[in-house]
N, C-alpha and C positions, 0 to 999 in steps of 0.2 A: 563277487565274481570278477572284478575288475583286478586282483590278485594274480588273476591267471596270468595276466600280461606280463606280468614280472619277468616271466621266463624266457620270451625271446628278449627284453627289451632291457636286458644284462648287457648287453652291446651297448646299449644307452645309458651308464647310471644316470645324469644328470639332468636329464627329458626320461628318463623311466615312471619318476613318481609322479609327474603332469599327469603323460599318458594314462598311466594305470587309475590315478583320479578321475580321472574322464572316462576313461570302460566302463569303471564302477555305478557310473550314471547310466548305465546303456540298457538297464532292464528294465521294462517293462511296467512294473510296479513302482519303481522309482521315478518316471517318468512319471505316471499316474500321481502320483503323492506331491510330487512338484505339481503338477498343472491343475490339483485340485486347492494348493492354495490359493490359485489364482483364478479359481472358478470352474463351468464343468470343464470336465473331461471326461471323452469316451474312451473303451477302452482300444477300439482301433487306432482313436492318434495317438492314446499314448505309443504303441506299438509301432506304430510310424515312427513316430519322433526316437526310439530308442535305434531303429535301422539307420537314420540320418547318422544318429551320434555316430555309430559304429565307422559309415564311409568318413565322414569327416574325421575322425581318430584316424584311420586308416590313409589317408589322405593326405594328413600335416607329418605324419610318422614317414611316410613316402618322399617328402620334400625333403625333411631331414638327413635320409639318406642320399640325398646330392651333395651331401658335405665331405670333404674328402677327411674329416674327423672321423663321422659316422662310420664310411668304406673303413678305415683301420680300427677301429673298434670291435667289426662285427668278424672282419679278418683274425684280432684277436681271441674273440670268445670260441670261432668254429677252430682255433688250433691250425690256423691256415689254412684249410679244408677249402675255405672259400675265399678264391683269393679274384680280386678286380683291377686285371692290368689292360689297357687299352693302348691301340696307338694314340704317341702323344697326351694319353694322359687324358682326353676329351671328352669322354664317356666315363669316366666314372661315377658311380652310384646308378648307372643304365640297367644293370641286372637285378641290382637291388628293390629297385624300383619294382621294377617289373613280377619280381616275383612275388613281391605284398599284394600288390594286383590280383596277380593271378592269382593268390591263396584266396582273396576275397570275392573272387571273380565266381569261382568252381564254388565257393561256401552256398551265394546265391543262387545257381545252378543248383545243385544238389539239392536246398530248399524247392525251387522251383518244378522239380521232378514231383520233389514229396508229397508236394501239395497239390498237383491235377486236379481238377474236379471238388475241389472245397468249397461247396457252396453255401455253409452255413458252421456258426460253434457248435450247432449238434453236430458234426460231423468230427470227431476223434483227434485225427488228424489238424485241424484248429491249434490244437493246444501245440502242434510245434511253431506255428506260426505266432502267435501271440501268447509262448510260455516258454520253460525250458530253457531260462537265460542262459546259464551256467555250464550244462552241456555245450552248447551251441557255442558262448565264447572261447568256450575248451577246444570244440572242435574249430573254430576258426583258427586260433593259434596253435593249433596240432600240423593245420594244411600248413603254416608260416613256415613251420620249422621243416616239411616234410618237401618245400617247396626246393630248399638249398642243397639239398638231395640230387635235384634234376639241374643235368649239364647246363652250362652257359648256351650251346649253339638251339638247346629248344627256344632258348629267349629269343634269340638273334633273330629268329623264324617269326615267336610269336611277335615280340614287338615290334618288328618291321614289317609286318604283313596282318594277321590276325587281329590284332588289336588297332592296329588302323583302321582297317574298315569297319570292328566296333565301334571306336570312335565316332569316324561318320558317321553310322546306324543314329548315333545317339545324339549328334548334331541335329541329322533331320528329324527325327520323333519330336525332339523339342521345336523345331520349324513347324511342324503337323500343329503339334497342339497351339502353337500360338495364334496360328490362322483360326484352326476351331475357337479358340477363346475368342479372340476379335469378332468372330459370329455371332457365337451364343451370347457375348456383351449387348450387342447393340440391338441383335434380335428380343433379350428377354428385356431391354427399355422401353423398345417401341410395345412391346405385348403390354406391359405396363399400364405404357400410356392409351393403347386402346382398352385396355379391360376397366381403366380407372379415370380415366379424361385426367389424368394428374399431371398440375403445374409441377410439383418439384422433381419430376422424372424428367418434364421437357428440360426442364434448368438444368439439370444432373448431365443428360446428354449432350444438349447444348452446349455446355463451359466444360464436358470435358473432350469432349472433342478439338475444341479450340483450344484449349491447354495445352493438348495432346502436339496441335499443331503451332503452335507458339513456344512452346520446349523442341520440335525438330527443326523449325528456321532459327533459336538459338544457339543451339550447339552447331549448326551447321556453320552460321557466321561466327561463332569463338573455332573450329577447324579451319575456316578459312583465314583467320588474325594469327594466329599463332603456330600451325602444322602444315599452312600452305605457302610456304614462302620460296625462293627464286632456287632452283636446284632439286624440291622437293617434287617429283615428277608423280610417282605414287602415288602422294599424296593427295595431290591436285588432281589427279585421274579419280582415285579411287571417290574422295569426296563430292565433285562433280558428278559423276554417275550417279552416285547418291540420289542426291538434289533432283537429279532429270527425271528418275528411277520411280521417287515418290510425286512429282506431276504430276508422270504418267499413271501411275494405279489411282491415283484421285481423280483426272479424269475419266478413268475408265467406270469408275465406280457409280456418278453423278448420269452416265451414259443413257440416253434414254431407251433405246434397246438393250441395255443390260438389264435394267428396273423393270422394262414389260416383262421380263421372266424372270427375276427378282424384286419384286418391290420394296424388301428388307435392306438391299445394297445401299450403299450412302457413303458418306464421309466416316462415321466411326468405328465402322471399322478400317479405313484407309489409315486416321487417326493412329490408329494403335499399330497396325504394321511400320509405318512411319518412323512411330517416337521407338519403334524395337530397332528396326533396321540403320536409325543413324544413331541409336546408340550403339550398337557394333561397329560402325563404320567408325564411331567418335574413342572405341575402346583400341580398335586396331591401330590406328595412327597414334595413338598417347601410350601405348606399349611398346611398337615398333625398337629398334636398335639406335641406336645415334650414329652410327657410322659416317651420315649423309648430312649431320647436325639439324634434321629435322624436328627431332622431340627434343623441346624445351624443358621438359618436364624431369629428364633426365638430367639436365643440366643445372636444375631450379637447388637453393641453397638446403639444408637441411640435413639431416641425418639419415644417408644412404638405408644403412642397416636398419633401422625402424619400420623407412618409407617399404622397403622390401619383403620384412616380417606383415606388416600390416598388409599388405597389396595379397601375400599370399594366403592370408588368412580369409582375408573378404572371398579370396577367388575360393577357395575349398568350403565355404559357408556359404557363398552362392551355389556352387555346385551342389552341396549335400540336398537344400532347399529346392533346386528344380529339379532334382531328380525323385524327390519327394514326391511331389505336386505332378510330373510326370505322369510316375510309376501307379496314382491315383486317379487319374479320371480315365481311367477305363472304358468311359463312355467312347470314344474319340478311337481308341484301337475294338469294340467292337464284343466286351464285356459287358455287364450285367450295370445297370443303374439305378436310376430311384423305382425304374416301371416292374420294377420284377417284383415286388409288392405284391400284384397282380395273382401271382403265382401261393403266395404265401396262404391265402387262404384252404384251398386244397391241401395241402403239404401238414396245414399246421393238422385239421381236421385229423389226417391220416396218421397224425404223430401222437395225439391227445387224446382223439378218440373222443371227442369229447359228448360227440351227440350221438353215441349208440350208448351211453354208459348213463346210470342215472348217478345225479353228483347226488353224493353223500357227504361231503364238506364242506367248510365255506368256501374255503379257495377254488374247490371244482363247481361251486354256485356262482362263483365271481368270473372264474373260467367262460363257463356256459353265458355267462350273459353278455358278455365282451364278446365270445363269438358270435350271437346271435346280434349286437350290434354293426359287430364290423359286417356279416353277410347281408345287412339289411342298407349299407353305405351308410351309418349313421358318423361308424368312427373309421378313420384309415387301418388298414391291415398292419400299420405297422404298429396301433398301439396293444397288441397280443406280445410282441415283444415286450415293451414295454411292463405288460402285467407279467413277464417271467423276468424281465429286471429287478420289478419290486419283491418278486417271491424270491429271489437270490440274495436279495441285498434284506431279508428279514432271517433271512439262515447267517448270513454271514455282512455285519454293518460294515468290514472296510473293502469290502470287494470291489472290484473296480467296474462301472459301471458296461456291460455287456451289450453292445448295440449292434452286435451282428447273429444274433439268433436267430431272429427272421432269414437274414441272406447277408450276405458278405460286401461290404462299403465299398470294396476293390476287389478284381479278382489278384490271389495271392501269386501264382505262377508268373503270370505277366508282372507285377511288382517285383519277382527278383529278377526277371530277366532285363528288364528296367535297369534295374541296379549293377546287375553284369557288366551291360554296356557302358554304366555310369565309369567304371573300375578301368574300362578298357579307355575310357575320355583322359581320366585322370593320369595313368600312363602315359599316354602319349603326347599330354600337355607337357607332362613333366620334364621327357627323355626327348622327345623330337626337335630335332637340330638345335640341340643343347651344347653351350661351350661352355666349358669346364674356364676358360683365361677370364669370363665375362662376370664373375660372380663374384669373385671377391670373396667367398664365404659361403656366406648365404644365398642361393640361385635364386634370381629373380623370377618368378611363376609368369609365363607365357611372354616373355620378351624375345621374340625371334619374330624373322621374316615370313615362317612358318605357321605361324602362329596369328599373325597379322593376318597374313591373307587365308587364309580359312575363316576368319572374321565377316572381312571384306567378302569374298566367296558369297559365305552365308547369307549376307544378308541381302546379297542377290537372286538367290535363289529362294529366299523367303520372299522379295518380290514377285518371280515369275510365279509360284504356286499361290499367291490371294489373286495373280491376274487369272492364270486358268481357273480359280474358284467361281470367278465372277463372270467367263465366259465360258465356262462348261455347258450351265444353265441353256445359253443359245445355240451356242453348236450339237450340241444332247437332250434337247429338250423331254425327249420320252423319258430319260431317267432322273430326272426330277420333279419331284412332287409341287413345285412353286404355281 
């Protein structure tokens, strides 16, 4: 399937055969067959991990076209059809962009329509979600080419408008969930340690907590030695605030009228908002411009072009990864999670039939007693899946193992619209207040003023949302169950 790519990416020969290597890994099954050299896999992450590949392809192909190579290349193959003139020159590869985006944007939309209401692989519909490589690559790079079609001034609309506030959308989600992880972390140690009186949980929590806060006072003091020096006003602003920013949520945390309506509140989760928030703050000042001769880093000896290819690579393999990991805990946005198990029993009953029917098999004798198990709490609901795993995988030995027949590990709609947002992040990391004189070649992924402080920003506002986490509780007490 990775073939298919060949045809818009004639604009590229020379990045064509990378790219089109890497689609080729984007299916499902392949996916599968890698990760089962390396132990299990289910067949949801494989399915995951083939979406990741997809945005990351989609993503480094994106960067590429900042290159003013690329722009006359792709100028050649459309017969000048598509032609990218800016004032001064400064935008170029800005539509280009924009429109790989948007082909993969509308891809996962269109998925996400499809799939409403999938709550299970019995359910038909499943198999576009986790099958159907080859169409679906097809139909991606159909939307590619169908994109260059539609005038430059839709872009100008969507990317300055439309996909910015995507963007944010997808900045805060990731804020959402980090607060909730920082919860559910320290909340399922402490449960730990009461259900099991266990020393290596206390230790576990204990050391990393302190970790957690011994990695944010040293990066803070290496920002303060090297990005806060006589001139660098920003810098020393923004870094300081930091510093103040996480006192204040620790001691809000330790608060003894917070703990009367939370007892779970504490340091670790302060911990973890912490080492998040001054790594933002430690990522916006070391990308920043040099303009101000603030970032050393810029100036540090080495081979520009490396340092720039590698920088953008970590950022689009970060990005594929949290949008990943996003687009799956479901729990957090208000989808189905491990409790719906609960439900499985009824459902399966209704689909099997199994106890109005007398079993005449052995599988319908092995059936029956598994249900009669799981109804009795002996075994959990979910190992009936598991006995249609092993009855799949005795018809067919390379099949990839099926872990959502009971119910669905993520809901699939919110996953691409997930993904949507992710599409509209990476545009506008890409193309927002991009200077075309600063590159040299190859565009440096997120080095603007813009870009900094959205950082900065963030990781303020990741602060104010774990303070109201932790003082909701008291100002609302009726709607929380603590």
């Amino acid at each position: 399937m990775g073939a298919l790519l060949s045809l818009p990416l004639l604009a590229l020969p020379s990045v064509g055969t990378v790219i089109t290597f890497a689609a080729s890994c984007c299916g499902a099954a392949t996916c599968h067959a890698v990760c089962s050299a390396c132990g299990k896999c289910q067949g949801s992450t494989a399915t995951r991990i083939a979406y990741a590949l997809i945005l990351l392809v989609n993503s480094i192909l994106s960067w590429i076209m900042l290159t003013r190579w690329a722009i006359d290349k792709l100028e050649h193959l459309t017969l000048d059809y598509v032609t990218i003139n800016c004032p001064g020159d400064a935008c170029h590869g800005f539509f280009a962009v924009h429109r790989l985006n948007f082909a993969l944007g509308a891809f996962h939309l269109l998925l996400a329509v499809m799939l409403l209401g999938v709550k299970s692989t019995r359910d038909s519909r499943a198999n576009i979600q986790n099958g159907f490589w080859g169409p679906k690559i097809l139909g991606w790079v159909g939307l590619i080419v169908l994109t260059f079609f539609i005038p430059d001034s839709f872009f100008q609309v969507w990317g300055n408008y439309i996909a910015l506030i995507g963007a944010m959308l997808f900045l805060l989600l990731g804020l959402i969930l980090l607060i909730d992880l920082a919860h559910n972390w320290a909340e399922y140690c402490l449960q730990k340690i009461e259900d099991t009186d266990s020393n290596p949980w206390r230790v576990l929590l204990i050391s990393s907590t302190l970790g957690m806060y011994a990695c944010s006072l040293a990066m803070t003091i290496v920002m303060y030695i090297f990005f806060a020096k006589s001139g660098c006003a920003m810098n020393q602003a923004a870094i300081t605030i930091n510093f103040v920013l996480l006192l204040i949520i620790s001691a809000i945390s330790v608060n003894p009228g917070v703990q009367s309506y939370n007892p779970k509140a504490g340091l670790a989760q302060s911990a973890m908002v912490a080492i998040y928030c001054t790594y933002l703050t430690m990522s916006a000042v070391s990308m920043e411009p040099d303009d101000k001769q603030c970032n050393p880093l810029i100036r540090a000896n080495g081979t520009r072009k490396v340092s720039i290819i590698m920088g953008a690579i970590v950022t689009m393999l970060t990005i594929a990864y949290t949008t990943t990991r996003a687009a799956t805990q479901g729990v957090t946005m208000g989808s189905r999670g491990n409790g719906a198990y609960a439900q499985v029993a009824q459902d399966e009953e209704a689909h099997h039939n199994l106890t109005t029917q007398q079993p005449n098999t052995r599988r319908e004798m092995r059936a029956d007693a598994l249900r009669a198990a799981v109804e009795s709490g002996s075994l959990p609901a979910s190992a009936l899946d598991d006995s249609d795993d092993d009855d799949d995988d005795s018809d067919d030995g390379n099949a990839a193992k099926d872990d959502e027949r009971g119910a669905t590990q993520y809901s699939y709609s919110l996953f691409h619209v997930i993904f949507f947002l992710a599409t509209t992040w990476v545009a506008t990391l890409l193309t927002m207040d991009f200077r075309n004189e600063e590159t040299g070649g190859f565009a440096p992924v997120g080095r603007t003023y813009w870009a900094s402080w959205v950082k900065i920003v963030s990781a303020w506002v990741c602060y104010g949302m774990y303070t109201w986490s932790l003082v909701a509780p008291v100002i609302m007490p009726e709607r929380f169950g603590y």
